[in-house]
C-alpha positions in Angstrom: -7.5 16.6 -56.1 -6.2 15.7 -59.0 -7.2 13.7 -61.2 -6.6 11.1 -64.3 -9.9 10.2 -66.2 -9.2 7.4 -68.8 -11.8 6.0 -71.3 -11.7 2.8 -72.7 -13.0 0.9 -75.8 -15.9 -0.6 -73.9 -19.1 0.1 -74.3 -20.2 2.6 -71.8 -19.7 5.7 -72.7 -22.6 7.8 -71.2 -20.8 6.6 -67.8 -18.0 8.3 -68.9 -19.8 11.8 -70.0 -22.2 11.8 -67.0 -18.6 11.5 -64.7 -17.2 14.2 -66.9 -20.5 16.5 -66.8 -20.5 16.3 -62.9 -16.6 17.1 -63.2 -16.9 20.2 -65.2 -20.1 21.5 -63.6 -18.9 20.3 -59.7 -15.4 19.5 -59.4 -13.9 23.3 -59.2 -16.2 23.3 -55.9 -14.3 20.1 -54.8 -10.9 21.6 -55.7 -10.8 18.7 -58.8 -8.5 19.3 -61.8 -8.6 17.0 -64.4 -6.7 15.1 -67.1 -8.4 13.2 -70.2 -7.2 10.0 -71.8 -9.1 8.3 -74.3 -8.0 4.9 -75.8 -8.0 5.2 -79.8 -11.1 2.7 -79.2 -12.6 4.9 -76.8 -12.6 7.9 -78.9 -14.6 5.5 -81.7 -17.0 4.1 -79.0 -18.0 7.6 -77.7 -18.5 8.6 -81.8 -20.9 6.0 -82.2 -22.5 6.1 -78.5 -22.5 9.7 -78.0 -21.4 11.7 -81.2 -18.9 14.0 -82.3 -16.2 14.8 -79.8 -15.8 15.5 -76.4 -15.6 18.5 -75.3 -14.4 20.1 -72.0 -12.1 22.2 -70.1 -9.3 20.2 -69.7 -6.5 19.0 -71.6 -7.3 15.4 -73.7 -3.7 13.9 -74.0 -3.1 11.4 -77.2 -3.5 8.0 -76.4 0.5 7.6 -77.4 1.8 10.9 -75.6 4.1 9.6 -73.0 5.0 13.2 -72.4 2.0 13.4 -69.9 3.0 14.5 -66.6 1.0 12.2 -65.4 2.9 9.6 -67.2 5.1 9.6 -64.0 4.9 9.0 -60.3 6.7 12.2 -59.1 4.1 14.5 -60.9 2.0 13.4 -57.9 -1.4 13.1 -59.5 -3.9 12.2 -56.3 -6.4 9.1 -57.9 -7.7 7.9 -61.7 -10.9 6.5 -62.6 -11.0 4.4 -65.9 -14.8 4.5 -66.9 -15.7 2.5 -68.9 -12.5 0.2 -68.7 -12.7 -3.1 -71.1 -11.5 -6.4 -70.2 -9.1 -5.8 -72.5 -7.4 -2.8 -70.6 -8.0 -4.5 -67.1 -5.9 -7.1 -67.9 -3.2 -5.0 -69.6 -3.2 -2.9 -65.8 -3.2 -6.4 -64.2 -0.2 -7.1 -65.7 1.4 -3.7 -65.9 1.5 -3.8 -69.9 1.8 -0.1 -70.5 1.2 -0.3 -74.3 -0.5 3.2 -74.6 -1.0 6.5 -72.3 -3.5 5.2 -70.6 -1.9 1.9 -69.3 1.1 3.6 -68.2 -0.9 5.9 -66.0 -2.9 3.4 -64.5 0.5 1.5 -63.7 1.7 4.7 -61.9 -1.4 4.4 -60.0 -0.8 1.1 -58.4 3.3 1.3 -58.0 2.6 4.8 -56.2 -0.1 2.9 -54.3 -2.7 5.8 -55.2 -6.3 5.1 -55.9 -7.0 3.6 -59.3 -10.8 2.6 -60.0 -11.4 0.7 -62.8 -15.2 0.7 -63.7 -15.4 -2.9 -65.5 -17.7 -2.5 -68.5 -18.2 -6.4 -69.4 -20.1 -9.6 -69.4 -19.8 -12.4 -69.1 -16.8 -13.1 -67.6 -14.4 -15.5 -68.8 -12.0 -17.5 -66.8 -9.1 -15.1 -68.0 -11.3 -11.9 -66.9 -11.9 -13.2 -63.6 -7.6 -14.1 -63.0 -7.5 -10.7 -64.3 -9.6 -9.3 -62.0 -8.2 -10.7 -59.3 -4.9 -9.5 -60.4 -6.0 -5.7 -60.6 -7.6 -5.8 -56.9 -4.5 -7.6 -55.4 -2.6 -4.7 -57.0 -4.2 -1.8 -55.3 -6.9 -1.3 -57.9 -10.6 -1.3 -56.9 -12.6 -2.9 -59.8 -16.3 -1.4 -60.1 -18.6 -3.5 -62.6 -20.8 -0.9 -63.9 -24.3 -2.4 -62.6 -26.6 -0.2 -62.3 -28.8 -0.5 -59.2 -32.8 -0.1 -59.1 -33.4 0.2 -55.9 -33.7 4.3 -55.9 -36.7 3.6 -58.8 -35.2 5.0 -61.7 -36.8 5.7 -64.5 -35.0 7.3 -67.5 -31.7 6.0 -68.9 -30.0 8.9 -67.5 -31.2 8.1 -63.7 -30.2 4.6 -64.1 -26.6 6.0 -64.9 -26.7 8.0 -62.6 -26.6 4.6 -60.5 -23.3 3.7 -61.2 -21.8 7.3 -61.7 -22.8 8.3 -58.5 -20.9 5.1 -56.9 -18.0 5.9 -58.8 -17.9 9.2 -57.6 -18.3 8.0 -53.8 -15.2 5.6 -54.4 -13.0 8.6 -55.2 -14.5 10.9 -52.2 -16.6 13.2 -54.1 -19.8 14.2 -52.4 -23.1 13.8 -55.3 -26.8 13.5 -55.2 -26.9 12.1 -58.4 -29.1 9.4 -56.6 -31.5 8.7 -53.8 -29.6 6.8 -51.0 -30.6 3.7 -49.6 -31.9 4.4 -46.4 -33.6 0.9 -45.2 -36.7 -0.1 -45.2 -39.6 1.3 -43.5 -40.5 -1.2 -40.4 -43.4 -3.3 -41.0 -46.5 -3.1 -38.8 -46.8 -6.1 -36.3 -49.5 -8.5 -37.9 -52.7 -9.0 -36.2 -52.7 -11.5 -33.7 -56.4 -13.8 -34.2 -57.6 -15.1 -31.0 -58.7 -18.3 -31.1 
């Protein structure tokens, strides 16, 4: 596979590293190759959230490099994940505005009718969000809220990351553990009947 990762300006960042660690510890077992784009607001959010820069194997293309093969539909990139993705961004891909590297490859996602997830990092949710929204999943794109889930009983940060990372990951076919599976509840005993 390969594929696009795109960070945003949305706050969010340690969904974006956790994806990225798995990546660069996992993906070479999956047969993943990746490409980085970060926003000029997502390079500042991941300096404040995370610190100093990222760094890992692949190449991290300048938000304005148009040059990017994967800038175009014949260069047959398989999926992209934007994680964290603003409101901001999801609306720009809603309405195919490609103002920066980023935008354009999402909108060679959805005219090649290839998986684009877009891990929505907001709330609340205005009216114009929503018709956004709306736009993007008309389009092709499936639109992920990053909510993490409690159900598995995390119960550090990281684990509650984990949460949405590891649905991420399961939307673009990439087998993880990062968290226990719901498996159902365990049947309850039959109360006692009283006699009368």
């Amino acid at each position: 596979m390969r594929l696009v990762v795109g960070v945003s300006g949305a706050s969010g960042a340690p969904y974006a590293r956790r994806l990225l660690d798995f990546l660069a510890e996992h993906g070479e077992a999956h047969g993943v190759t990746c490409d980085l784009v970060f926003t000029e607001t997502g390079r500042q959010v991941w300096a404040q959230e995370i610190g100093g820069a990222p760094r890992y194997p692949w190449k991290i293309w300048h938000p304005r490099d148009f040059t990017a093969p994967f800038a175009s539909g014949s260069s047959r990139y398989d999926a992209m994940v934007v994680i964290p993705c603003s409101a901001g961004a999801l609306a720009r891909i809603a309405h195919g505005i490609s103002v920066d590297l980023l935008g354009r490859a999402a909108d060679v996602m959805l005219k090649e009718r290839r998986p684009l997830l877009l891990v929505l990092r907001e709330t609340p949710l205005s009216l114009v969000h929503a018709r956004a929204l709306t736009q993007a999943i008309e389009a092709g794109a499936i639109v992920m809220p990053a909510s993490p889930s409690f159900y598995s009983g995390p119960r550090t940060l990281e684990q509650l990351v984990d949460t949405v990372v590891a649905r991420a990951l399961d939307r673009l076919g990439l087998p993880n553990e990062l968290m226990q599976r719901w498996t159902g509840l365990a049947p309850r005993a039959p109360e006692p009947v009283e006699d009368p």
